[in-house]
C-alpha positions in Angstrom: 1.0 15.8 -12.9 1.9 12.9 -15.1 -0.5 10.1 -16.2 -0.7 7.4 -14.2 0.0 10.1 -11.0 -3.6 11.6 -12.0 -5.1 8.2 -12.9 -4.0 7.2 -8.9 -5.4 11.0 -7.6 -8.5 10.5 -9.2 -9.2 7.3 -8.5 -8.5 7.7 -4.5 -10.6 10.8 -4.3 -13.1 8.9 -6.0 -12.9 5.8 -3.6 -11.3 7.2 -0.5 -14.7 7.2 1.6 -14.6 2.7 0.8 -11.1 2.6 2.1 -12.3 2.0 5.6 -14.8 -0.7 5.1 -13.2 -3.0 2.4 -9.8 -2.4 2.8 -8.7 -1.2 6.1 -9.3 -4.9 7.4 -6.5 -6.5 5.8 -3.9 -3.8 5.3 -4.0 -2.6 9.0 -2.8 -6.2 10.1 0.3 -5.0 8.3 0.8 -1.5 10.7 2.2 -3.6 13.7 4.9 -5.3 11.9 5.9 -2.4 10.0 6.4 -0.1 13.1 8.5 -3.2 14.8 11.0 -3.3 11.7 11.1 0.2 11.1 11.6 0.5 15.3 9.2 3.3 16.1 9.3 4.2 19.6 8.1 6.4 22.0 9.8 10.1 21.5 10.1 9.6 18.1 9.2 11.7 15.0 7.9 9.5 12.3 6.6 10.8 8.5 3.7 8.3 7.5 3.5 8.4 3.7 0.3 7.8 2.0 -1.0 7.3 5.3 -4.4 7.0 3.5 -7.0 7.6 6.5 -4.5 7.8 9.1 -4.4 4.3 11.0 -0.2 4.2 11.0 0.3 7.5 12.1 -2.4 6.6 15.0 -0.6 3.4 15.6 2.8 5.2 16.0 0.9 8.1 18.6 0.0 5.3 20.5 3.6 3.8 20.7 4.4 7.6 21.8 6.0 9.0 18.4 5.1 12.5 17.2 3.5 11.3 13.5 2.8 13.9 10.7 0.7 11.8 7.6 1.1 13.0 4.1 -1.0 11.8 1.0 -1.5 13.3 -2.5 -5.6 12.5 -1.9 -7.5 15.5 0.0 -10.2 13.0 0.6 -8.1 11.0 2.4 -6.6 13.5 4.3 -10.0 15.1 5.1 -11.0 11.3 6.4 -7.6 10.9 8.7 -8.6 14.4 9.8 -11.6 13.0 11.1 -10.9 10.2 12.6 -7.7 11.3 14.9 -8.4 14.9 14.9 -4.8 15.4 17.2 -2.7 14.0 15.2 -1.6 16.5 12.0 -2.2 15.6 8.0 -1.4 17.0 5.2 -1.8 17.3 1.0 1.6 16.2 0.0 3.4 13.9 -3.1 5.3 11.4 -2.1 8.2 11.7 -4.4 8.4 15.7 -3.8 8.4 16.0 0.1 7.9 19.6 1.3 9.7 18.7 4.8 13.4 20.1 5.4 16.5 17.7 5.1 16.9 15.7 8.0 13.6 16.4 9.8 12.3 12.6 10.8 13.6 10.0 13.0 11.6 7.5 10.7 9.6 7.3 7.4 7.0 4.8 6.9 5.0 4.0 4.0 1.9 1.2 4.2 1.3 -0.3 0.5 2.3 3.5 -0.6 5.0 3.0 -3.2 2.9 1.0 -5.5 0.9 4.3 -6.5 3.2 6.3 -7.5 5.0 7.0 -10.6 8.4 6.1 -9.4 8.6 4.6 -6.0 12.7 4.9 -6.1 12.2 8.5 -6.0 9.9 8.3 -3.1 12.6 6.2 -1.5 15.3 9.1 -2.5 12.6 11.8 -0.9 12.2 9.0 2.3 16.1 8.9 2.6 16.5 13.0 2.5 14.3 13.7 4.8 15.5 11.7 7.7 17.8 12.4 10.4 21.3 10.6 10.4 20.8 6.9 11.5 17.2 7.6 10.4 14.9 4.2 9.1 12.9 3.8 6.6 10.3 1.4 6.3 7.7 0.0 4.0 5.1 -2.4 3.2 4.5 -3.5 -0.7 2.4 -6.8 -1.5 4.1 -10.2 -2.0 4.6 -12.0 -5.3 1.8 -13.4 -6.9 3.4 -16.9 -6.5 3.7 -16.3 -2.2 0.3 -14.5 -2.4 -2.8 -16.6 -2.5 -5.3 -13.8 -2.8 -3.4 -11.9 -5.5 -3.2 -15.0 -7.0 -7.2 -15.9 -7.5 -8.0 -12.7 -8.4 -4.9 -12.2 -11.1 -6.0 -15.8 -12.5 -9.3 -14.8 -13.0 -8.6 -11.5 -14.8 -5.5 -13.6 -17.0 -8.2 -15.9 -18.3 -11.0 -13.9 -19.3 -9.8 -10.0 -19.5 -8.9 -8.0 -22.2 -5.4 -7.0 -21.2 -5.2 -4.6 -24.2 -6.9 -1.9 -23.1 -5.4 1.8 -22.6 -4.2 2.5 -18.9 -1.2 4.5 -17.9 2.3 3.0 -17.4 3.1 2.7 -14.0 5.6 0.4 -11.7 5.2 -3.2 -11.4 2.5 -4.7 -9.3 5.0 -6.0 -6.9 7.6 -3.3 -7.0 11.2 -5.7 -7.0 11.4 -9.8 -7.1 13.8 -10.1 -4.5 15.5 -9.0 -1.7 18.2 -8.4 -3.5 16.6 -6.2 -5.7 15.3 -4.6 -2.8 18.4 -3.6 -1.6 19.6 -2.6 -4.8 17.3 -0.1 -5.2 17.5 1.2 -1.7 21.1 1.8 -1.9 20.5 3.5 -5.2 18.7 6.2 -2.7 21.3 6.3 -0.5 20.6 3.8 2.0 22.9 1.4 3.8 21.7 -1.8 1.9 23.4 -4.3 4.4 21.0 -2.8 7.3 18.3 -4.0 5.6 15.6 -6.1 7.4 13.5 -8.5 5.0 10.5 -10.4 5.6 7.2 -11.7 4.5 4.4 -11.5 6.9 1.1 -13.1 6.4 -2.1 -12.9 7.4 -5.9 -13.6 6.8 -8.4 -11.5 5.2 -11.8 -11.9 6.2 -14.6 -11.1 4.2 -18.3 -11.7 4.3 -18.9 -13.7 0.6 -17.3 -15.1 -2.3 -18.4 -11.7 -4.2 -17.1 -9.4 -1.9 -13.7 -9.8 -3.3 -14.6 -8.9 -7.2 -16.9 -5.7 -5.6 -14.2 -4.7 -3.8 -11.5 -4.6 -7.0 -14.3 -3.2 -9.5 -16.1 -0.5 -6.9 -13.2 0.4 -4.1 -9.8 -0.4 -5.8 -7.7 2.2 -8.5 -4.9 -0.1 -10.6 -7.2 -3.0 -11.1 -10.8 -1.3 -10.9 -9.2 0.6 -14.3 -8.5 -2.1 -15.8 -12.5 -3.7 -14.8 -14.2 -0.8 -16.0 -12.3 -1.5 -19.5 -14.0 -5.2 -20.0 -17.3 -5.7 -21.7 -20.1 -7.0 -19.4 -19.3 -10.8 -20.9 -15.9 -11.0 -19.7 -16.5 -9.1 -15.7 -19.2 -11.4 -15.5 -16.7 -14.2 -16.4 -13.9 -12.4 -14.3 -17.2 -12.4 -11.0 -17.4 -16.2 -11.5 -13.9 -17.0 -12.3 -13.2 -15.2 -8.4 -16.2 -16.1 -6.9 -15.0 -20.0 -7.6 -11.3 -19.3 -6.1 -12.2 -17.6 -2.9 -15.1 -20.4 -2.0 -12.3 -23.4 -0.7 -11.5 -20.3 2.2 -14.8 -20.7 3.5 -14.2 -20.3 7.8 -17.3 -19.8 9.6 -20.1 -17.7 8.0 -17.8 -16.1 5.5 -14.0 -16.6 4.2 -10.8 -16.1 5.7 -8.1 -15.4 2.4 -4.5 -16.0 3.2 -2.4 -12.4 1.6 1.5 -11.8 1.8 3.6 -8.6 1.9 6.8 -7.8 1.9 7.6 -5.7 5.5 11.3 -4.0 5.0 13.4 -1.7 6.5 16.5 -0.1 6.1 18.8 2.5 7.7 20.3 5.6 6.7 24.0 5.8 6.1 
């Protein structure tokens, strides 16, 4: 297992059991508009990859599609077991599938690819093991400059963190800067790169107080909860503030609604 693969493993066995209640309120908003690009529908067989605790490959059962979930974190798997008990999940690395060729009528992947050491050999793995005329689709968050909530939080650690401290290489934040790029690197896989459908969906996140946001990165996140554990106690308490001030002008009703971007794409096998 190479560096930043174990840094990932570790961290999501460590955190898995948070995933529900900080995270699962924003990213599930996401699981709806990835199934309609990707065009699960009933009959289907779909791969969900890092399916995390399981909500896409219970969103695709209930369009009618046989799902199969695969992450590399046995806590998550043991959670997705739990909570949908009939659907099946499974240990599994993303970038070394251990499905046949040609076995899926669609892969999905929720905010997956930005865990792993090289997401364009995830895509290569996505693209092998689907069917002829198979999709692929995937989720990965917006720029920081489309991306209000990325934005606060990536201000706030630019100003006041020490951004020297030792983490493991891994891919870009935001994966590729363009759909372009996108399709570039899809077509590298395999993929026919004019099918490809593009778009940025946006929604609200809603969370209970202006600290909840810094808790959430420093107690429940990996990439960036690294990078806080690094800082000495003068700069997160700067970092707290520094957050605490961005998210207050989304005050909506007794707590705040945040405004996040992805990128939802698809693409079909040649």
């Amino acid at each position: 297992m190479d560096a930043f693969t174990e840094f990932e493993h570790e961290g999501w066995e460590r955190v898995a059991d948070k995933y529900d209640s900080v995270w699962s309120s924003s990213t599930r908003q996401f699981i709806a508009p990835l199934l309609d690009a990707a065009e699960v529908h009933e009959g289907m067989s779909v791969l969900d990859v890092g399916c995390g605790p399981g909500y896409v490959s219970a969103a695709a059962t209930e369009r009618g599609a046989t799902a199969v979930g695969v992450d590399f974190s046995r806590e998550m798997v043991g959670i997705a077991r739990r909570m949908f008990p009939r659907i099946e999940f499974r240990e599994g690395d993303a970038q070394k599938l251990s499905f046949a060729d040609e076995t899926f009528d669609r892969v999905v992947a929720n905010f997956a690819l930005l865990h792993l050491t090289s997401p364009e050999r995830a895509c290569a793995e996505a693209y092998r093991v689907l069917k002829p005329d198979g999709m692929f689709g995937f989720t990965t968050w917006a720029r920081v400059e489309e991306n209000p909530f990325v934005k606060l939080v990536d201000d706030a650690i630019q100003a006041h963190a020490n951004l020297e401290v030792s983490l493991p290489p891994g891919p870009p934040y935001y994966l590729f800067e363009s759909p372009e790029a996108f399709r570039a690197a899809l077509e590298r896989a395999g993929f026919d790169g004019p099918s490809m459908k593009f778009k940025v969906h946006r929604i609200e996140w809603k969370v209970p107080t202006a600290r909840f946001v810094f808790d959430a990165e420093l107690k429940a996140g990996v990439r960036t909860a690294g990078l806080l554990a690094r800082q000495t106690p003068e700069a997160l308490s700067a970092i707290q503030a520094a957050i605490e001030q961005a998210v207050r002008p989304y005050a909506h009703g007794d707590g705040f609604a945040i405004p996040k971007a992805a990128y939802v794409v698809a693409v079909r096998k040649r």
